[in-house]
N, C-alpha and C positions, 0 to 999 in steps of 0.2 A: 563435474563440479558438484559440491554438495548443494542440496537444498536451503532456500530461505526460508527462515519461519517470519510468516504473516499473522497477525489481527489487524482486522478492522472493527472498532467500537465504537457505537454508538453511546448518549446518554443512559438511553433504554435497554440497549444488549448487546452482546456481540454477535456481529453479522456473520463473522469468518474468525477461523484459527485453526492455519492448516502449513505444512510445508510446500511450497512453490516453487517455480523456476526463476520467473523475476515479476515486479510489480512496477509499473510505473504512475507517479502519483503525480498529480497539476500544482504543482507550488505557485505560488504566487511572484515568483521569479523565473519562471520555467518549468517544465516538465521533468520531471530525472527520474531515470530507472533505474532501479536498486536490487542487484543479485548477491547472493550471498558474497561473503566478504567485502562487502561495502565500508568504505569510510565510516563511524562513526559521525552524524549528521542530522540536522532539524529543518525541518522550513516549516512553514506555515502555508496552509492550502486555500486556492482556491476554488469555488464552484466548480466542477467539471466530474468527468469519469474516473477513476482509480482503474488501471485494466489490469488485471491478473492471468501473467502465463502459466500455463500449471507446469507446461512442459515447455524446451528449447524449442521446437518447429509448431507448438500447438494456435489455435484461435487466444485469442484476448477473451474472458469474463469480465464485461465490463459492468461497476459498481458507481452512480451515481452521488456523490458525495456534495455537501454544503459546509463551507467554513472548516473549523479543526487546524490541527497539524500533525506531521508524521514525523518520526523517529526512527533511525537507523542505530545499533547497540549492538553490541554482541552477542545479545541475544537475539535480534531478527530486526524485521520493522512492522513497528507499531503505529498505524494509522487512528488516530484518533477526531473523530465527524461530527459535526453537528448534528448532522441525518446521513441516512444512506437508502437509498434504494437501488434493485437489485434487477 
């Protein structure tokens, strides 16, 4: 399966902007992980971790996030934070 392209953006910078396996992001409805070819899709986030697979079988990079929301597009998913730490 092809890769997903990721950002994660802060006010201040971007934390990340890389292709990945899958991301799973805290909506404030739920958690939903997003591989490429995802549905076009928003939610809005809650406080929690963003975990980043790089690979299919690898560990989770997990990224601290506050508020924001995320986007799924044809172009990848776009995490957008209030803060992030790492």
């Amino acid at each position: 399966m092809a890769d997903l392209h990721f950002e994660l953006v802060t006010p201040d910078r971007l934390v990340m902007s890389d292709d990945v396996y899958m991301v799973v992001v805290p909506g404030t409805e739920g958690e939903s992980g997003i591989m490429a070819g995802h549905a076009p899709y928003m939610t809005t986030l809650k406080n929690g971790d963003v975990s980043v697979y790089r690979t299919q079988n690898g560990q989770p990079e997990r990224i601290a996030v506050t508020g924001g929301f995320a986007e799924v597009s044809d172009r990848g998913l776009t995490v957008l934070a209030e803060s992030a730490e790492a």
